[in-house]
PyMOL Python script that loads the backbone (N, CA, C, O; Angstrom):
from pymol import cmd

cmd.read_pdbstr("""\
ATOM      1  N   UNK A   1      82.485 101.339 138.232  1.00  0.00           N
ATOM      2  CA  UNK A   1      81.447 100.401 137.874  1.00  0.00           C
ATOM      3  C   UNK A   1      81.575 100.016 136.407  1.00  0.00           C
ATOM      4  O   UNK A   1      81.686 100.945 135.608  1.00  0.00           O
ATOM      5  N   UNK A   2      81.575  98.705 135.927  1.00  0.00           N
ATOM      6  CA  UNK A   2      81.783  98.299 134.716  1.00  0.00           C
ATOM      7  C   UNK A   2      80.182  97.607 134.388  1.00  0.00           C
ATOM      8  O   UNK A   2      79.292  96.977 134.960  1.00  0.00           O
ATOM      9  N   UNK A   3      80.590  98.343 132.755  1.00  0.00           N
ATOM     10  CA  UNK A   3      78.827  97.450 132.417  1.00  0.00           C
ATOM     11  C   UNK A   3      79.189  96.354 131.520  1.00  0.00           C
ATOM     12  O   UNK A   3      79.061  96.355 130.296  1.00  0.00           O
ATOM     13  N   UNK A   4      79.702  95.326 132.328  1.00  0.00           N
ATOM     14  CA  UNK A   4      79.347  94.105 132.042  1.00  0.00           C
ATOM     15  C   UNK A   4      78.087  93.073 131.366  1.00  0.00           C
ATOM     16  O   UNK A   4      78.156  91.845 131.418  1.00  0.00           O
ATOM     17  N   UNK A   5      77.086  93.734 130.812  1.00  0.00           N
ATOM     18  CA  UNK A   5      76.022  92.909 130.613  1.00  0.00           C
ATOM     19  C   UNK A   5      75.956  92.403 129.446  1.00  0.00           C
ATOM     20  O   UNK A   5      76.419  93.159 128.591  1.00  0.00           O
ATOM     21  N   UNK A   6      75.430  91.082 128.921  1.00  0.00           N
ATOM     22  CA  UNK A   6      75.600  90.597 127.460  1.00  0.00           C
ATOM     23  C   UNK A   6      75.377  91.065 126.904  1.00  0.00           C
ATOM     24  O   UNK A   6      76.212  91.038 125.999  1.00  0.00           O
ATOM     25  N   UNK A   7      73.810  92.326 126.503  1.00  0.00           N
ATOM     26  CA  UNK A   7      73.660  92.764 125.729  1.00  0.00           C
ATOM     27  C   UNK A   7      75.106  93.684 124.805  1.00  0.00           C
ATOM     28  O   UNK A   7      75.213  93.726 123.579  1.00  0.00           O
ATOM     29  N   UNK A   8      75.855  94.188 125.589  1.00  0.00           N
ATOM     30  CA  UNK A   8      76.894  95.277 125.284  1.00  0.00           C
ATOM     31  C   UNK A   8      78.010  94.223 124.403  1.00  0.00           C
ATOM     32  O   UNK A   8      78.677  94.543 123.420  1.00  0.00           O
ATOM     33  N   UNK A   9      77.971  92.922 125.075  1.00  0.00           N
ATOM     34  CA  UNK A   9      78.930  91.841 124.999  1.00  0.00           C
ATOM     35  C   UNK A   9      78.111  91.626 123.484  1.00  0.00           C
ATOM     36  O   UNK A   9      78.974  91.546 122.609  1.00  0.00           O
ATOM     37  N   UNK A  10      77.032  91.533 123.032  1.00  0.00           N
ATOM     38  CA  UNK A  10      76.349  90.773 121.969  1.00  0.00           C
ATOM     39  C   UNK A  10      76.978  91.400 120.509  1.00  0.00           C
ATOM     40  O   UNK A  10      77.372  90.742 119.546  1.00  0.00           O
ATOM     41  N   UNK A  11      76.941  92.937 120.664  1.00  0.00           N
ATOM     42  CA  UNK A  11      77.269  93.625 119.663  1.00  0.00           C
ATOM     43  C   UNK A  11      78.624  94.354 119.759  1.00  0.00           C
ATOM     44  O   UNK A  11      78.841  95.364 119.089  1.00  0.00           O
ATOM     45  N   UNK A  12      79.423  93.891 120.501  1.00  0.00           N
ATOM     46  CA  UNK A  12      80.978  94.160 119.901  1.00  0.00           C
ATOM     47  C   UNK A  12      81.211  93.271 118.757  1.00  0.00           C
ATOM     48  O   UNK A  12      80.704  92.220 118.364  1.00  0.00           O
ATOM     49  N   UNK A  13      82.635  94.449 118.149  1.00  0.00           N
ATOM     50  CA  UNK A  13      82.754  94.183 116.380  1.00  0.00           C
ATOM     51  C   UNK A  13      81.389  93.573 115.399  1.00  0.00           C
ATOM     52  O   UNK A  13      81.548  92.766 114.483  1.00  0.00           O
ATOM     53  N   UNK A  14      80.126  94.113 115.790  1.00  0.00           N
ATOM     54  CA  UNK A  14      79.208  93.805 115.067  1.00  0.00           C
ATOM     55  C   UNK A  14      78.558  94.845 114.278  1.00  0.00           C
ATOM     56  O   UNK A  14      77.649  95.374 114.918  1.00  0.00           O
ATOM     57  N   UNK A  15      78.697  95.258 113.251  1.00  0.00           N
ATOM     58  CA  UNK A  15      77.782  96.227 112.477  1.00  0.00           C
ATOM     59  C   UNK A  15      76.671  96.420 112.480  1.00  0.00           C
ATOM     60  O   UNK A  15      76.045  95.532 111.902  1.00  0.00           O
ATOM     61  N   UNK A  16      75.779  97.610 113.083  1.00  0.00           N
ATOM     62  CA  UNK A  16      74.592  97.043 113.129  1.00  0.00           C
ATOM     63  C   UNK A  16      73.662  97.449 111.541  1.00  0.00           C
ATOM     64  O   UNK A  16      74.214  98.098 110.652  1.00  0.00           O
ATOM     65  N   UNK A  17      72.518  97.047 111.442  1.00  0.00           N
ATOM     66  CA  UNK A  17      72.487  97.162 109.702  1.00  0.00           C
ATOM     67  C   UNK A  17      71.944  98.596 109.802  1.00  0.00           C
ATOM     68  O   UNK A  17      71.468  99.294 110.697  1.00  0.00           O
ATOM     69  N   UNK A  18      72.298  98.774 108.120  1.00  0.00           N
ATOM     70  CA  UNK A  18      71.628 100.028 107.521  1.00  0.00           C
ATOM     71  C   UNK A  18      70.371 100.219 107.740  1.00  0.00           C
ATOM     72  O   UNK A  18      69.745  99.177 107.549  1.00  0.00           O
ATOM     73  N   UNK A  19      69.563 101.301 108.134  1.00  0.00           N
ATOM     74  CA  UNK A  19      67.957 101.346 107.412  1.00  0.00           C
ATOM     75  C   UNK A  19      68.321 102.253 105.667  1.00  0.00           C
ATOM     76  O   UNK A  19      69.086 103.214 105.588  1.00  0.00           O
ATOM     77  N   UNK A  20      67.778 101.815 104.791  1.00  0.00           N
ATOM     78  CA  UNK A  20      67.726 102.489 103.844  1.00  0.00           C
ATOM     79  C   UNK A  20      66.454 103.074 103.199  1.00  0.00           C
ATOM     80  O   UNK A  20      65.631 102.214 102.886  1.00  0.00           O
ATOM     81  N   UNK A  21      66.100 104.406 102.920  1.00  0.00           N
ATOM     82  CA  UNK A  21      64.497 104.596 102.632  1.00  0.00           C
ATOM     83  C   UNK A  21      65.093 104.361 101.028  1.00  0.00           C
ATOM     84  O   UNK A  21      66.138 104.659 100.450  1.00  0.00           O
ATOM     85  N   UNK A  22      63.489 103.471 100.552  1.00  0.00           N
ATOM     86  CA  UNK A  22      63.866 103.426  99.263  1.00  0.00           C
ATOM     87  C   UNK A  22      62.518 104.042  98.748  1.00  0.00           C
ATOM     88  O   UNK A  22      61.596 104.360  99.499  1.00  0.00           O
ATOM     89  N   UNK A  23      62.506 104.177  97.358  1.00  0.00           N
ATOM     90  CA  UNK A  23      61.598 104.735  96.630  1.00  0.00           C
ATOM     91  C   UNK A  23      60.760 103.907  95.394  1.00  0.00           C
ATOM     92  O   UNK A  23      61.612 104.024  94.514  1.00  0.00           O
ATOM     93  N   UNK A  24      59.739 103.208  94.804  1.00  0.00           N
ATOM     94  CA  UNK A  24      59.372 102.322  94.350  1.00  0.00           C
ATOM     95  C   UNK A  24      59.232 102.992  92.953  1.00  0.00           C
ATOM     96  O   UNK A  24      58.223 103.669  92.752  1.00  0.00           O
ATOM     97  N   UNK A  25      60.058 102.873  92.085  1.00  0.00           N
ATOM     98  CA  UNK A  25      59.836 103.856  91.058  1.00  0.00           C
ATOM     99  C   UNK A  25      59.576 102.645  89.102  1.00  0.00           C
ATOM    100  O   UNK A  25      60.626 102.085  88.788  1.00  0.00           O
ATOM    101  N   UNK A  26      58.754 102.468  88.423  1.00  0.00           N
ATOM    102  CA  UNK A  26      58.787 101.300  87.690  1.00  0.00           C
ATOM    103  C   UNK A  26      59.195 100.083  88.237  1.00  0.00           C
ATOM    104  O   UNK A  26      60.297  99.595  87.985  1.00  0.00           O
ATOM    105  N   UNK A  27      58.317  99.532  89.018  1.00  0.00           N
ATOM    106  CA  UNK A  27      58.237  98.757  89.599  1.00  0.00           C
ATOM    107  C   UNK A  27      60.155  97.793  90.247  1.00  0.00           C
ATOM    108  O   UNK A  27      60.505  96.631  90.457  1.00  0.00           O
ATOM    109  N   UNK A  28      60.804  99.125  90.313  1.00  0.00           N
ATOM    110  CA  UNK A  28      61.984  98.706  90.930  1.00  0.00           C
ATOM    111  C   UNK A  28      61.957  99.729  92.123  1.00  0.00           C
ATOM    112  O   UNK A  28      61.318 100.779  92.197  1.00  0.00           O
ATOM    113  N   UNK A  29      63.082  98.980  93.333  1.00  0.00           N
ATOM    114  CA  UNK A  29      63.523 100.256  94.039  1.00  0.00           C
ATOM    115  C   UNK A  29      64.657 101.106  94.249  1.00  0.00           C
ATOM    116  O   UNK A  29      65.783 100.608  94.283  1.00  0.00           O
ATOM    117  N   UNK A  30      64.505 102.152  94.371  1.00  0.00           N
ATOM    118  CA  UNK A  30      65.593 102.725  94.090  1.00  0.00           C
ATOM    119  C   UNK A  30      65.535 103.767  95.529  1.00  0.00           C
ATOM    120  O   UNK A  30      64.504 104.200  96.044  1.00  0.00           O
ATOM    121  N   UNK A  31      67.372 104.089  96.125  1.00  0.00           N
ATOM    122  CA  UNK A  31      67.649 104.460  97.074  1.00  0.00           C
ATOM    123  C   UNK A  31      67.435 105.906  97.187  1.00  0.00           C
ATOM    124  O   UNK A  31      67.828 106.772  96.405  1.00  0.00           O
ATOM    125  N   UNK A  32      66.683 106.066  98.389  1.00  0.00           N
ATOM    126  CA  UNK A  32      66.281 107.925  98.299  1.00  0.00           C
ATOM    127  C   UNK A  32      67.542 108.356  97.997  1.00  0.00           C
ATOM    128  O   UNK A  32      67.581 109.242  97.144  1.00  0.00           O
ATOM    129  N   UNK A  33      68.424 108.042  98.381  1.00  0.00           N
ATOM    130  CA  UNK A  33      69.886 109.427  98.330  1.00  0.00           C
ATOM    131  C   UNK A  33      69.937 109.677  97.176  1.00  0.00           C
ATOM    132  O   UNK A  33      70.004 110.853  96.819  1.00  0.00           O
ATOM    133  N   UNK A  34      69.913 108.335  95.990  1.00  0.00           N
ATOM    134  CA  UNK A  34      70.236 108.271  95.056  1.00  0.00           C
ATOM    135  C   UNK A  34      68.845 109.582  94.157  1.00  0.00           C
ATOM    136  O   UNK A  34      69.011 110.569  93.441  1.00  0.00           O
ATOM    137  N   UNK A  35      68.023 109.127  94.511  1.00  0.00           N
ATOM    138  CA  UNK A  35      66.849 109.909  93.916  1.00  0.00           C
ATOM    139  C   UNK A  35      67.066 111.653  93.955  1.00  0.00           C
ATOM    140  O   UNK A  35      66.837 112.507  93.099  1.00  0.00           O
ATOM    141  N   UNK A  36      67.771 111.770  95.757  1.00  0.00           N
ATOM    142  CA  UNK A  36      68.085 113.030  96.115  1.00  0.00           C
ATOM    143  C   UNK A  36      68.916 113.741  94.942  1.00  0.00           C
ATOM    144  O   UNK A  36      68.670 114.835  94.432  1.00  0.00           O
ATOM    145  N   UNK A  37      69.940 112.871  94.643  1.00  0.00           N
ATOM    146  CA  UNK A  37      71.100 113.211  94.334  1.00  0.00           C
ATOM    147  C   UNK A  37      70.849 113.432  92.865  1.00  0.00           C
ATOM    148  O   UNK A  37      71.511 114.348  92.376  1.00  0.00           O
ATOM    149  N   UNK A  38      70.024 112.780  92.051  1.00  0.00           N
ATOM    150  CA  UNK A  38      69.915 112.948  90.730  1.00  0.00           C
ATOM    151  C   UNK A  38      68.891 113.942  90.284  1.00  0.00           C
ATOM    152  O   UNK A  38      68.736 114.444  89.170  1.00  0.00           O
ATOM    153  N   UNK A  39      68.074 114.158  91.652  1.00  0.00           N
ATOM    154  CA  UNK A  39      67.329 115.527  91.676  1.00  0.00           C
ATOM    155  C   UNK A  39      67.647 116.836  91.518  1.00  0.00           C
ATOM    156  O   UNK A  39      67.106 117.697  90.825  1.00  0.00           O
ATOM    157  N   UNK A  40      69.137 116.918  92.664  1.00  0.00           N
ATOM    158  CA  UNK A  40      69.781 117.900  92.214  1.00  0.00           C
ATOM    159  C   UNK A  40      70.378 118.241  91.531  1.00  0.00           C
ATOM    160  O   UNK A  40      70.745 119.415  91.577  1.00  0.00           O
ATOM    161  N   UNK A  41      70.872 117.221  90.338  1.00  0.00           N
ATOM    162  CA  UNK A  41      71.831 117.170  89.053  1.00  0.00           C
ATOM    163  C   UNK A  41      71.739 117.894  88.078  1.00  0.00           C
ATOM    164  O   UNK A  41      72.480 118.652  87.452  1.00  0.00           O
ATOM    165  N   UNK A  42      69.617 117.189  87.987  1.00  0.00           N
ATOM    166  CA  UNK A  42      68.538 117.816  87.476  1.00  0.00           C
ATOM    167  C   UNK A  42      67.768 119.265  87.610  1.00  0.00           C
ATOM    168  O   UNK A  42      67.090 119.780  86.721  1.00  0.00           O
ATOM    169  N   UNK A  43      68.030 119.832  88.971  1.00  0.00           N
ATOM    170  CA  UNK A  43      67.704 121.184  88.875  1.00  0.00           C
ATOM    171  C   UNK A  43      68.960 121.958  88.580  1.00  0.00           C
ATOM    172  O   UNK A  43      68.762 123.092  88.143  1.00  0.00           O
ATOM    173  N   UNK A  44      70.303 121.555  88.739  1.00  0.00           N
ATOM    174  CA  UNK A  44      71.365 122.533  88.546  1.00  0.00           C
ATOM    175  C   UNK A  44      71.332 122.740  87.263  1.00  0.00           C
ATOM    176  O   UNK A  44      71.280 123.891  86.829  1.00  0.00           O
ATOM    177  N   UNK A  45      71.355 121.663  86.448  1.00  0.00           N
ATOM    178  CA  UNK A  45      71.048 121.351  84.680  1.00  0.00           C
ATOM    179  C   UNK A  45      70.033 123.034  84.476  1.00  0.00           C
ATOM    180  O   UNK A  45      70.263 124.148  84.005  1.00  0.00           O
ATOM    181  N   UNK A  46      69.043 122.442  85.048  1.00  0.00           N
ATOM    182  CA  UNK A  46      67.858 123.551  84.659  1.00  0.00           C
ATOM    183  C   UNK A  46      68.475 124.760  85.027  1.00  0.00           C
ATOM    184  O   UNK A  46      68.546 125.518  84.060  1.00  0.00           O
ATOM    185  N   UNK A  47      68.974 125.248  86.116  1.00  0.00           N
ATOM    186  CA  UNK A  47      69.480 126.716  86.298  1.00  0.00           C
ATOM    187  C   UNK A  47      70.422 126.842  85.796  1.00  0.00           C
ATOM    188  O   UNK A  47      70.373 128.025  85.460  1.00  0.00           O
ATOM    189  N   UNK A  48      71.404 126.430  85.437  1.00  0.00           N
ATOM    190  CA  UNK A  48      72.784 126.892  84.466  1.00  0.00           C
ATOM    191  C   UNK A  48      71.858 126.869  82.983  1.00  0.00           C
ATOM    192  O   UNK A  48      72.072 127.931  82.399  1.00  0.00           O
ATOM    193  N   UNK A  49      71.054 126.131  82.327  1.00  0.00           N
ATOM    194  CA  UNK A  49      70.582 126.061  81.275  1.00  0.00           C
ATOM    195  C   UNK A  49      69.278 127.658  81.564  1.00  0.00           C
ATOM    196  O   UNK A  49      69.083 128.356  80.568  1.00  0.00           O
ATOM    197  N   UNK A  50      68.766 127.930  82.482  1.00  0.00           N
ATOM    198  CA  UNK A  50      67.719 128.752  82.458  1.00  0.00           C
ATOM    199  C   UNK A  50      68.970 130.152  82.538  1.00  0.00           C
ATOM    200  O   UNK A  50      68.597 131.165  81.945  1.00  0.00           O
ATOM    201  N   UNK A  51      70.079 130.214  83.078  1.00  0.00           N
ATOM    202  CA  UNK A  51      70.928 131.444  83.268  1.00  0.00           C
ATOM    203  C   UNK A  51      71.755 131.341  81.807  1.00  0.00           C
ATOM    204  O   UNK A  51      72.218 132.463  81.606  1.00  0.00           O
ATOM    205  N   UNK A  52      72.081 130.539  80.833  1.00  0.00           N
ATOM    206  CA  UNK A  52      72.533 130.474  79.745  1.00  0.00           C
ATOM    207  C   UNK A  52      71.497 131.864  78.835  1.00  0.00           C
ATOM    208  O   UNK A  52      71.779 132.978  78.394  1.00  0.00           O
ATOM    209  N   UNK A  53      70.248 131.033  78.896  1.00  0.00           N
ATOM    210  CA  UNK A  53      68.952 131.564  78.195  1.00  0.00           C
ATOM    211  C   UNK A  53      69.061 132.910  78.354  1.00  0.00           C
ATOM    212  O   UNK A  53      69.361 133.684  77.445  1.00  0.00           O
ATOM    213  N   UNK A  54      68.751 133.318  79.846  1.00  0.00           N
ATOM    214  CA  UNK A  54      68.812 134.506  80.452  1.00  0.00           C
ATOM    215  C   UNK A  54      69.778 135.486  80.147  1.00  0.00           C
ATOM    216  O   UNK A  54      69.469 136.668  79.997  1.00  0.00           O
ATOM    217  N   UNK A  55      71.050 135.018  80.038  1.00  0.00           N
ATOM    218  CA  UNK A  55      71.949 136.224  79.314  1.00  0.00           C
ATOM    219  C   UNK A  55      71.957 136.259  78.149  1.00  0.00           C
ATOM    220  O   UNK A  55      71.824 137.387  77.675  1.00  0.00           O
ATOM    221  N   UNK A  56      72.123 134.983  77.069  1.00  0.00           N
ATOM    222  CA  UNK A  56      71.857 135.621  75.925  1.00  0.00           C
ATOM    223  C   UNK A  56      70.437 136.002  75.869  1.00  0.00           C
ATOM    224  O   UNK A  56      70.285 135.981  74.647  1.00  0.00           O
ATOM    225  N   UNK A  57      69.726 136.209  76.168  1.00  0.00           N
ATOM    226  CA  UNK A  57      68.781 137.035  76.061  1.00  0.00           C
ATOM    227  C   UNK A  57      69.090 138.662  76.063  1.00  0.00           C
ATOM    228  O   UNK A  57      68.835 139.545  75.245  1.00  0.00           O
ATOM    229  N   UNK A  58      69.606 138.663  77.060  1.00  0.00           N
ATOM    230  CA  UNK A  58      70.158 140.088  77.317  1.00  0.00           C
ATOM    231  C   UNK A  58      71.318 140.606  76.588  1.00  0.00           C
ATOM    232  O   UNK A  58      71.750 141.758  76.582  1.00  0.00           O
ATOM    233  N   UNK A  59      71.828 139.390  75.867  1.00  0.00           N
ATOM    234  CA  UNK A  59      73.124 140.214  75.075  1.00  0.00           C
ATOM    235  C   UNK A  59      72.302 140.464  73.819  1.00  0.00           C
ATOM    236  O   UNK A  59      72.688 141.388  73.104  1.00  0.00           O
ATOM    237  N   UNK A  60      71.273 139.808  73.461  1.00  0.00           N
ATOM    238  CA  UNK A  60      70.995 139.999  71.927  1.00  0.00           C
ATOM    239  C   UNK A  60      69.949 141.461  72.076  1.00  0.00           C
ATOM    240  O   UNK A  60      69.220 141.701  71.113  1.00  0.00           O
ATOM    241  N   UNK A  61      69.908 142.338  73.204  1.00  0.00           N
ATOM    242  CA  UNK A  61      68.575 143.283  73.733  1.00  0.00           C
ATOM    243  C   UNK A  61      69.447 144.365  72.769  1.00  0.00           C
ATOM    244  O   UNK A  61      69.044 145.517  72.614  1.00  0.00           O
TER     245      UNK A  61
END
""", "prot")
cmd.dss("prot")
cmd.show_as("cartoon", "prot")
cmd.util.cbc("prot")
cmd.orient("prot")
């Protein structure tokens, strides 16, 4: 049995679109991944900078 029906026929070689969640941040928008992604940039920053602290702390004991 072949499924012949237009719908299937409508969207060959057709891309169907992105959804993108965006985020409304100063009155621009900006792409969650992107937000994701600079979030985590931002906490790694903080834990390599909070484990910096943390040992010299302990070397100067």
């Amino acid at each position: 049995m072949g499924h012949n029906n237009s719908a299937n026929k409508a969207f060959i070689g057709k891309v169907s679109p992105k959804i993108v969640d965006t985020v409304r941040f100063n009155n621009r928008y900006i792409d969650l991944e992107t937000v994701k992604e600079k979030a985590t940039g931002i906490a790694s920053a903080i834990m390599i900078f909070a484990g910096i602290v943390a040992f010299s702390f302990l070397f100067f004991i």
